[in-house]
Backbone as a chain_set.jsonl record, in Angstrom:
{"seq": "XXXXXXXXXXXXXXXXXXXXXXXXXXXXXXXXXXXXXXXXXXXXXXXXXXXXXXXXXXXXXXXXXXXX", "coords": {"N": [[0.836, -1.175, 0.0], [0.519, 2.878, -0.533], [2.209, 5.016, 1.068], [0.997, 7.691, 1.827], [1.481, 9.589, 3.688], [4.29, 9.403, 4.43], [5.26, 10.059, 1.804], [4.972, 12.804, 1.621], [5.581, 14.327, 3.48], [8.789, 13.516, 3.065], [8.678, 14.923, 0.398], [8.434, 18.041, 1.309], [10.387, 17.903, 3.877], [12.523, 17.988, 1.833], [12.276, 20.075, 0.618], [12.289, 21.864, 2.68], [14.669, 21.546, 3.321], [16.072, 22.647, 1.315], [15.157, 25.039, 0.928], [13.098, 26.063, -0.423], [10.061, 27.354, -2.27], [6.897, 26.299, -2.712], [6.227, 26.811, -5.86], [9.11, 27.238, -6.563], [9.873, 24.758, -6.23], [8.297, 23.131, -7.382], [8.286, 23.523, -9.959], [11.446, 22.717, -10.098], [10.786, 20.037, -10.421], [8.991, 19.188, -12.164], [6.267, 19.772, -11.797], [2.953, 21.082, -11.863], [2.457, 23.516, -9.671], [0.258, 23.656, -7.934], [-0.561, 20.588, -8.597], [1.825, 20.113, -6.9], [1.336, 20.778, -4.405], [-0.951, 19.81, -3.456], [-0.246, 17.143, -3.119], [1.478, 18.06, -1.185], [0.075, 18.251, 1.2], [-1.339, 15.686, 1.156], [-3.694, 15.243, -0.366], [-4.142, 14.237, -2.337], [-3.26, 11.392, -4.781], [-0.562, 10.46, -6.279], [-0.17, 10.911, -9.961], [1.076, 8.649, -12.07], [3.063, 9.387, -13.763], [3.679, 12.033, -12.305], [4.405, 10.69, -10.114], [6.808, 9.525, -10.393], [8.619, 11.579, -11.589], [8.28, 13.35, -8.744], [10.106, 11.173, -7.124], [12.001, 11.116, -8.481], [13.151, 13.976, -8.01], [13.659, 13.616, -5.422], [15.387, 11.829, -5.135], [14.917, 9.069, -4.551], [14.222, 5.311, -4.895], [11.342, 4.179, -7.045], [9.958, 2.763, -5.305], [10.29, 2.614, -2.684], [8.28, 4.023, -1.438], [6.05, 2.184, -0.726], [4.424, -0.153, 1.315], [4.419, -3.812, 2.245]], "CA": [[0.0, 0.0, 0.0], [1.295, 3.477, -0.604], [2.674, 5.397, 2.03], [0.672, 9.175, 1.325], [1.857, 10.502, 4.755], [5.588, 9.415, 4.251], [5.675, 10.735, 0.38], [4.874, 14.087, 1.932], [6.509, 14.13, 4.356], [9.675, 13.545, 2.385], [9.06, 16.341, 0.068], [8.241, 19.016, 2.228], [11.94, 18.105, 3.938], [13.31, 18.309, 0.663], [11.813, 21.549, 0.611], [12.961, 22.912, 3.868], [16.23, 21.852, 3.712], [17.109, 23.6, -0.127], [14.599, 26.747, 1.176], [12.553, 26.756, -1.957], [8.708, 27.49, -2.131], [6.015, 25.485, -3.454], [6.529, 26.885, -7.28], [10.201, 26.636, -7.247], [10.362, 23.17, -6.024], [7.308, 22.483, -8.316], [9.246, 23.866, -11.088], [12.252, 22.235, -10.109], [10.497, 18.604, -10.217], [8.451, 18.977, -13.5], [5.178, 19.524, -12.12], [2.348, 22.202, -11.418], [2.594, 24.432, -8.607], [-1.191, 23.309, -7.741], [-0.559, 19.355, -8.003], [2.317, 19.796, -5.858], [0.473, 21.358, -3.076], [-1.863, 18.745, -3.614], [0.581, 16.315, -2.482], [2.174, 17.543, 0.029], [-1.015, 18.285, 2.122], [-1.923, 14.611, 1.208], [-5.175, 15.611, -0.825], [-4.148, 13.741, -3.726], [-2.495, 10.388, -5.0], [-0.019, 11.487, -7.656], [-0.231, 9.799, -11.122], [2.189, 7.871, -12.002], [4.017, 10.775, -13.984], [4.075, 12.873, -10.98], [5.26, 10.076, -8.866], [8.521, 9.051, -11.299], [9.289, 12.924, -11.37], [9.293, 13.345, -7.151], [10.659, 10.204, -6.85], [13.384, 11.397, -9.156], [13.754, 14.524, -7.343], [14.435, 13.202, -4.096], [16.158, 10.944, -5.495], [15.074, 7.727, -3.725], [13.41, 4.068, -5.723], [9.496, 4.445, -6.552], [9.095, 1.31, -4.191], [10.143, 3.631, -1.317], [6.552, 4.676, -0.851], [4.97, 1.259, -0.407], [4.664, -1.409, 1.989], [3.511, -4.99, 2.237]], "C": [[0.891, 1.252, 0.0], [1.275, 4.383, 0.624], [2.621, 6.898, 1.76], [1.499, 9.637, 2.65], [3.494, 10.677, 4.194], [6.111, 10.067, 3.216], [5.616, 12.444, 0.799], [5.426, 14.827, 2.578], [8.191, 14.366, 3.758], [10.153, 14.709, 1.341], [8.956, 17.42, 0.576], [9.493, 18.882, 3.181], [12.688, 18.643, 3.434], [13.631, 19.668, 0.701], [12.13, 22.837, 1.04], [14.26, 22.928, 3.734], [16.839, 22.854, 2.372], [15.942, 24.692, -0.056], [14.184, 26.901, -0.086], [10.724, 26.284, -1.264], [8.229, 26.342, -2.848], [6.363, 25.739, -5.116], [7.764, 26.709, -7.44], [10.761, 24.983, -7.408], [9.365, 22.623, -7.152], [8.471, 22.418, -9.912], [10.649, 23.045, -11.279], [11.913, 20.409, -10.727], [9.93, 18.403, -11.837], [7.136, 19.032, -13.345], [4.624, 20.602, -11.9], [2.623, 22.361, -9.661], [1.463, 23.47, -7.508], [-0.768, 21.46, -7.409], [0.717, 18.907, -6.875], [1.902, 20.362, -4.178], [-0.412, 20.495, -2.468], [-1.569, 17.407, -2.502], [0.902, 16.444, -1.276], [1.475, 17.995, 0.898], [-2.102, 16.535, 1.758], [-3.459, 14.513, 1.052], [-4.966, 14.445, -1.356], [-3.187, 12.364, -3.973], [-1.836, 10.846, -6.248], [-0.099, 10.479, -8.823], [1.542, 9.635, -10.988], [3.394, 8.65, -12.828], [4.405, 11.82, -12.987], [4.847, 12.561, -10.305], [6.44, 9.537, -9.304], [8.795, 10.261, -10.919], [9.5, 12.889, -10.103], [9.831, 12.786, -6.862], [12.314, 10.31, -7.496], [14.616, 12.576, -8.184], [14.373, 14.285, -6.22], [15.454, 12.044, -4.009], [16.442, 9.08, -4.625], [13.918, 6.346, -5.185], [11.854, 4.575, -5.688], [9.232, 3.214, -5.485], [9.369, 1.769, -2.721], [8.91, 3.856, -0.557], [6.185, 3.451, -0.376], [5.143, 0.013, 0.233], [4.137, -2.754, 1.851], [2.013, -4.785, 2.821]], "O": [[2.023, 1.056, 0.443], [0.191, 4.462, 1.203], [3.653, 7.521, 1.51], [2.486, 10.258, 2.254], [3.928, 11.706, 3.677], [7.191, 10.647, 3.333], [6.311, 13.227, 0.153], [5.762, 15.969, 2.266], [8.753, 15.419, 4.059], [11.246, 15.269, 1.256], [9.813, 18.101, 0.013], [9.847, 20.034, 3.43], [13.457, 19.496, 3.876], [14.703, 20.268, 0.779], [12.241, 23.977, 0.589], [14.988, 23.904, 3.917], [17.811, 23.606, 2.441], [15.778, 25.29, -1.119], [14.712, 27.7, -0.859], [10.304, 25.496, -0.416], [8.937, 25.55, -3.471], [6.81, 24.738, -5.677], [8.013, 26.019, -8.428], [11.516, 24.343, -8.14], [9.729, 21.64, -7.798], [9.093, 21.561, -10.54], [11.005, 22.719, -12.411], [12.742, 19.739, -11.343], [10.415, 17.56, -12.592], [6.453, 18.575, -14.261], [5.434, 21.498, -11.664], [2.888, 21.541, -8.782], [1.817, 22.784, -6.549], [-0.678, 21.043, -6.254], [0.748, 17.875, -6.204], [2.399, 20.125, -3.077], [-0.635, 20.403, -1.261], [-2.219, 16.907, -1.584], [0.815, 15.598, -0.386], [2.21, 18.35, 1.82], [-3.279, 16.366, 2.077], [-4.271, 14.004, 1.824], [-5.596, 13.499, -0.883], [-2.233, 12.328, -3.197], [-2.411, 11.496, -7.122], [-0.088, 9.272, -8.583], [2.527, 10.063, -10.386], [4.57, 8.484, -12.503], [5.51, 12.362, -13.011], [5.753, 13.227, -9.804], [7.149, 9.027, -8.437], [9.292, 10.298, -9.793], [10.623, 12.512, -9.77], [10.595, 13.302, -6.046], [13.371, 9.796, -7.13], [15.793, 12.486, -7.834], [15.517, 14.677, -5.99], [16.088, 11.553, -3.075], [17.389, 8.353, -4.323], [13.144, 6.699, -6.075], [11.267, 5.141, -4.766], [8.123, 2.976, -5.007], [8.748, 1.34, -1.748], [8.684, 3.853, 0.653], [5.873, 3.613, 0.804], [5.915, -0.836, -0.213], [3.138, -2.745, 1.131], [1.222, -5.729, 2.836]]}, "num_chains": 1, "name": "protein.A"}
């Protein structure tokens, strides 16, 4: 199952630690401003284009997110 808290969690770190806003980090990742907000208040499940791109940015495996 996927792990919405932890994915959010993770970017919103990201976030803090390189001091960038919602649009630059959006910008930085490849996605809207809007679906990353989305995320990291754990509205939204990201498609699967969304979730390769953050997964890229933070640079960890997509199987990170999900547990048995």
């Amino acid at each position: 199952m996927f792990n919405k808290q932890l994915f959010a969690s993770r970017l919103l770190w990201k976030m803090e630690v390189n001091e960038l806003t919602v649009r630059s980090a959006a910008k930085e990742i490849g996605i809207s401003a809007a679906t990353l907000n989305r995320l990291t208040n754990e509205i939204l499940l990201p498609s699967i284009d969304s979730y390769y791109l953050c997964c890229k940015w933070l640079g960890l495996k997509m199987e990170f997110f999900f547990t048995n």
